[in-house]
C-alpha positions, 0 to 999 in steps of 0.5 A: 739717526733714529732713536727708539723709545719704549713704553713701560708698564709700571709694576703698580697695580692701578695703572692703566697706562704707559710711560716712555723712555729712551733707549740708550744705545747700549741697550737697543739690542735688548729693551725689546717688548716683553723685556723687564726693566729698571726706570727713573721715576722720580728719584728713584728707580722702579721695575716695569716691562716693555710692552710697545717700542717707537721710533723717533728722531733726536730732533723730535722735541718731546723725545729730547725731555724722555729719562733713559732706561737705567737696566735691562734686567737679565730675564727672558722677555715676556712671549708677544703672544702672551703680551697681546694676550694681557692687553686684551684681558685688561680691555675685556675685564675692565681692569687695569694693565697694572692690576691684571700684570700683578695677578699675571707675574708672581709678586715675588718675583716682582721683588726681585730674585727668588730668595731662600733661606738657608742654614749653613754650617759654621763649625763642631763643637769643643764639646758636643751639644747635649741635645741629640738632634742638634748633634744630628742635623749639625753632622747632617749639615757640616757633610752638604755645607748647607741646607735650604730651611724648609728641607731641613725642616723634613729631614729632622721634624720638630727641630726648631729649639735644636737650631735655635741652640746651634745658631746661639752657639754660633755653629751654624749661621742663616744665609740667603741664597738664589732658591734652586729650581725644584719640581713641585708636584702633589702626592700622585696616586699609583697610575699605569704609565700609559705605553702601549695604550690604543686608542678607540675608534673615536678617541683616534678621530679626536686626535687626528683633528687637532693634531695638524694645527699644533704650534701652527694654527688656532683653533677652538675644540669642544670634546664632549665626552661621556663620563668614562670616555676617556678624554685625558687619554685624548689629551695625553696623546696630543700632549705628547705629539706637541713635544715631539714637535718641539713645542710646549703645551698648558693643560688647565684643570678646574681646582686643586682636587683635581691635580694629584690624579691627572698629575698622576697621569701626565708625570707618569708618561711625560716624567719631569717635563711636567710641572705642577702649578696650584693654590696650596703652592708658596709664593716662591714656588709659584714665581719658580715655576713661572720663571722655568717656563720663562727660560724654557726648562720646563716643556708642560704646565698642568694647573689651576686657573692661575696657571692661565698666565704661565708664560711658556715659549712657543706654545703648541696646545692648550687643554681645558679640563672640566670646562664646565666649572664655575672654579674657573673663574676668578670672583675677586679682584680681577675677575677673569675666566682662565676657560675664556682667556684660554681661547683668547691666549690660543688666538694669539699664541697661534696653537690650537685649544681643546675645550673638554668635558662631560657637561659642557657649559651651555656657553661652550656648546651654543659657540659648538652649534654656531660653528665657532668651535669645532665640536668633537664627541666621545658618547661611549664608554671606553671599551663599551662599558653600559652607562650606569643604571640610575634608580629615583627614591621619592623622599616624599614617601619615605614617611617621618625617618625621612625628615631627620635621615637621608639614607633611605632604606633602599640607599642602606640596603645598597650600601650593605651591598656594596660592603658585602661585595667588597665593592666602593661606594661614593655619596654625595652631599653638598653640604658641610656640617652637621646641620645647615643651622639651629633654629630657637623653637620659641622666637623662630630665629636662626643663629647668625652670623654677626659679620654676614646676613646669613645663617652659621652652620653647625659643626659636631667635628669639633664642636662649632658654629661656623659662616661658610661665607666670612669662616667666623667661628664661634662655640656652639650657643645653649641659648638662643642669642636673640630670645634667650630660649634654651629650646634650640633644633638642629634644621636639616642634614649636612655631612657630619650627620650623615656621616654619624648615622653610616658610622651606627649603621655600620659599625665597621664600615671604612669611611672617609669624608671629603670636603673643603673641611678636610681636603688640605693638600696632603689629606686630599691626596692621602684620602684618594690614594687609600680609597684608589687602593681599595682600603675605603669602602665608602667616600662621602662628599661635597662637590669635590668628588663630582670631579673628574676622579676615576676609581674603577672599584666604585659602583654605587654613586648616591645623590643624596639630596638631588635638588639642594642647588636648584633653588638658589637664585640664580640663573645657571642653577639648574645647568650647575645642578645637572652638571654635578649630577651627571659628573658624580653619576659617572663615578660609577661602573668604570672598571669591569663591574656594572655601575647603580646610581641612587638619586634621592629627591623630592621632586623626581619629575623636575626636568633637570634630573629626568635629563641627568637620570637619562645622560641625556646632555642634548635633551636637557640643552635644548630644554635649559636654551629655550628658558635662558632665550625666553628669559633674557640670560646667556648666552644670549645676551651679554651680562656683567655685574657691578658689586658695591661694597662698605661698611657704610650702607649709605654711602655705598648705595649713593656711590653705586647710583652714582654709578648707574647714571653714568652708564645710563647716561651714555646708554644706547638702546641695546644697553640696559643698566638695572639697579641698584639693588641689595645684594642676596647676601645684603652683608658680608664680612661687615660689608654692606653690598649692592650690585648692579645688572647691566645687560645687552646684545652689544659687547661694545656698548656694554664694555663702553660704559663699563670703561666710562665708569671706571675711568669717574669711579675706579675701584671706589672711594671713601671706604667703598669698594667696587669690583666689576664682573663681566660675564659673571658665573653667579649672581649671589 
């Protein structure tokens, strides 16, 4: 007789390896890989999942000393392409199982059932209660029996003091319950439901490519599409066609901005088979959403990265909005790329990937020119409407009012324009704040955070200092803290100051500013939503508004300050900046009016904004490939960083050379190690940080050191952390 065994993941973070156990007889049929189970560990019981199963007979030795599997718990088992897919992020992460099962399955439901809390109705009074809003939500509860909290809480707003009278009282007591299954969507815009919508030439093509392979056969698609163009009505069209064909399909999309109009979209033409998954989400919600996909009650995910790791069933296509964005990739902890892991998940799923995007990363469009992706483009606007017209405002010879102002005359004389055409406008400004920082006259001294070696950004709204890096905050000083002065200046436009000067400008401009400041879940979608319904006549913000957003009314777009990120030192910094250029440039003309673009810069002949100025993708391509060739940086060759981080310079500094003649030791000519050397921002949040480069034309060789390191160091020692970034986005 045979008797199986079973390798078990624990539910333990650190863990990079599998423990195993027989499987008694009453549970062959359901300890199968995927399926979530309880284990002797010790003396007590702990959850884990089945990755592996084994064979072995009862003779075998080893086998006869293996503890038995307790539970098979009453969950649906992890998908096998959604296994594979974990083993394969831990491998090309350097990450642990533990740690990369951990981001995959939301810690609450690792705890066990989802849990509410509930108030529940006990009894009426003899004599009524005094307050009347006690009264209210006691009648309100003895007719539904109970109530979960958080839905009481809307239903009577600023009721806690009343409950607290009826729990004393002990009219109604708290019980917790299983929490029903709840649809968790965002504020969505007003959007047409899509019937009866026919699909150009090109956008048809599209559709037709990708559409044999759903839920049948991986394939890798790049639609490179204009801004305008249309492509979530490319993605909506093969959404739909998966769920005809009895299929489920996951549409990611780069950050949380995003969601209330694409969800506006997709709830509006597939209705509740829709569910929505991002990071304004409570730990509840999210595992409930992951435990619908699980039992099959819900057919599409659209969501943030996060959403990567929803485990749907028979998985039919993947869609990856805005696959240029840097948001997609996670900078902490474990570091994966959900556009990346995307393509990996769809190779084992067996269902097609459409990567889509106006500005595709330069990674997308190299694997695009290879033939590794299939490249699929949309380079007119639907209904043939022009590109908008884009017109350059040297700031060099905007004369003194250009260095306390960035609206130039001709920027005001637009805008006066646009009011005066009841027309939208949209100005874009990377930059929060009031100014970057305050400058002491006399000692030269910017004031500075005291957790990072950066310096705060003045805030007017409210009044404040405040590190954009740790989010310290701190009163706006009247002296300098170095020298004492009372002579300090404001240096440079954030957008508070800007949004001051429209403000005098025009007294009687409806105006709105969207940043990370003011972009909360519900004030997102409340901004969108007026300035959609044209009660707006001018939005002005950071890069959230470059951002995939449709707004027909909009017909100026002005950059204020073109080249803000170009400087920074890194090496996608140009591809970054012709990325938000373009994407915020295509904000304008997509209705029935033309569109203007106003690019205000110092340096117009920079060859990034002559590309974005012309919505000349392929030009500025082949321009940024031949400087990333020459210069050794991808995607020509493989990168990964090493970050060092303690609150001890020292040690942190002896640890990440520790590090380095490890992997230099078993370094082959195809690997280099660089560093160690302080990072650009040398302090963070009272830790000191020092990174290490390592660069190569073998993937293996790099992914053989990293794991040879890892497996001495691990995550650090003695107050030093370490983190390890393969194919990072940034190097700040």
């Amino acid at each position: 007789m045979t008797e199986n065994t079973a390798h078990v993941l624990l539910l333990v973070p650190s863990l990079n390896r599998l423990y195993s156990y027989k499987i008694p007889a009453m549970f062959v049929d359901t300890a199968v890989p995927g399926a979530r189970v309880k284990v002797p560990v010790r003396r007590s019981l702990r959850e884990g999942y089945i990755l592996e199963i084994s064979s072995g007979g009862p003779g075998d030795a080893v086998h006869r000393k293996l503890r038995e599997i307790k539970e098979v718990l009453p969950i649906p088992p992890l998908p096998p392409g959604m296994i594979a897919f974990l083993k394969w992020m831990s491998n090309y992460y350097v990450a642990p199982l533990g740690q990369v099962f951990q981001t995959a399955i939301p810690d609450f439901l690792a705890r066990g059932p989802i849990q509410a809390k509930y108030y529940e109705f006990q009894a009426m009074p003899d004599v009524p209660v005094r307050s009347d809003k006690a009264m209210q939500i006691l009648t309100h509860l003895r007719e539904v029996g109970s109530e979960p909290q958080h839905v009481l809480r809307v239903l009577f707003p600023s009721s806690d003091s009343s409950i607290r009278t009826l729990l004393r009282k002990g009219l109604i007591k708290v019980v917790y319950k299983e929490a029903e299954m709840q649809d968790h969507g965002q504020v969505l815009q007003d959007m047409p439901d899509g019937v009866g919508i026919v699909l150009n030439p090109e956008q048809e093509a599209a559709v037709e490519q990708v559409t044999p392979l759903i839920g049948r056969e991986f394939k890798a698609f790049l639609l490179h599409g204009v801004t305008g163009s249309g492509k979530t009505e490319v993605y909506l069209n093969l959404v739909t066609r998966a769920l005809k064909a009895g299929k489920t399909a996951l549409v990611l999309v780069p950050e949380i901005a995003l969601t209330p109009q694409m969800a506006g979209s997709f709830k509006a033409r597939l209705h509740d088979q829709v569910a929505v998954m991002h990071s304004a989400l409570t730990r509840s919600q999210r595992a409930d959403i992951w435990f619908r996909a699980l039992t099959g009650s819900v057919r599409v995910i659209l969501g943030v990265r996060s959403a990567i790791f929803v485990p749907l069933q028979d998985l039919g296509i993947i869609v990856v909005d805005e696959e240029h964005e840097n948001t997609y990739k996670q900078e902490h902890g474990f570091r994966y790329n959900a556009r990346d892991g995307a393509i990996v998940r769809g190779m084992h799923e067996g269902c097609p990937v459409v990567l889509g995007s106006a500005t595709p990363s330069l990674d997308s469009f190299n694997n695009a020119a290879t033939g590794k992706y299939v490249y699929l483009s949309l380079p007119e606007r639907v209904s043939s409407r022009p590109m908008p017209e884009v017109q350059f405002v040297d700031l060099r010879f905007q004369g003194e009012a250009a260095r306390n102002s960035l609206i130039s005359p001709a920027l005001e004389d637009a805008i006066a324009q646009v009011i005066a055409r009841r027309e939208q406008a949209i100005l874009f400004l990377n930059r929060k704040g009031f100014a970057p920082f305050l400058l002491c006259k006399d000692c030269g001294q910017s004031v500075q955070c005291p957790h990072c070696s950066i310096s705060m950004t003045l805030h007017h709204h409210p009044p404040r200092m405040v590190c954009h890096y740790c989010d310290y905050m701190t009163d706006i000083p009247q002296a300098c803290p170095s020298c004492g002065s009372m002579d300090l200046v404001n240096v440079g436009v954030g957008l508070e100051k800007v949004v001051e000067e429209l403000e005098q400008r025009f007294p009687d401009i409806r105006l709105a500013r969207l940043d990370a400041d003011t972009a909360s879940t519900k004030r997102l979608g409340a901004i969108l939503n007026a300035f959609a319904k044209g009660e707006l006549d001018v939005v002005i913000g950071t890069q959230i508004l470059a951002k995939g957003h449709d707004f027909p009314g909009v017909t100026l777009v002005a950059v204020l300050l073109a080249e803000l990120s170009m400087g920074l030192p890194d090496f996608r910094a140009a591809e970054r900046t012709f990325s938000l250029i373009t994407q915020v440039a295509g904000r304008a003309g997509r209705g029935d009016k033309p569109g203007r673009v106003i690019v205000q810069t110092y340096q117009p002949e920079h060859y990034v904004l002559k590309y974005a100025a012309a919505h000349d993708y392929t030009g500025f391509a082949v321009v940024e490939n031949g400087l990333r060739k020459q210069r050794g940086y991808p995607p020509f060759v493989h990168l990964s960083v090493v970050w060092f981080s303690g609150r001890d310079p020292v040690a942190t500094r002896e640890l990440a050379v520790s590090a380095a003649n490890i992997m230099r030791s078993m370094a082959k000519k195809d690997l280099r190690v660089l560093g160690p050397v302080k990072a650009t921002i040398f302090k963070a949040r009272e830790h000191y940080r020092f990174q290490l480069l390592l660069k190569s034309d073998s993937r293996k060789a790099m992914n053989e050191a990293l794991w040879a390191m890892h497996n001495t160091v691990g995550r650090g020692h003695h107050g030093v952390n370490v983190e390890i970034d393969v194919d990072p986005m940034s190097l700040l």
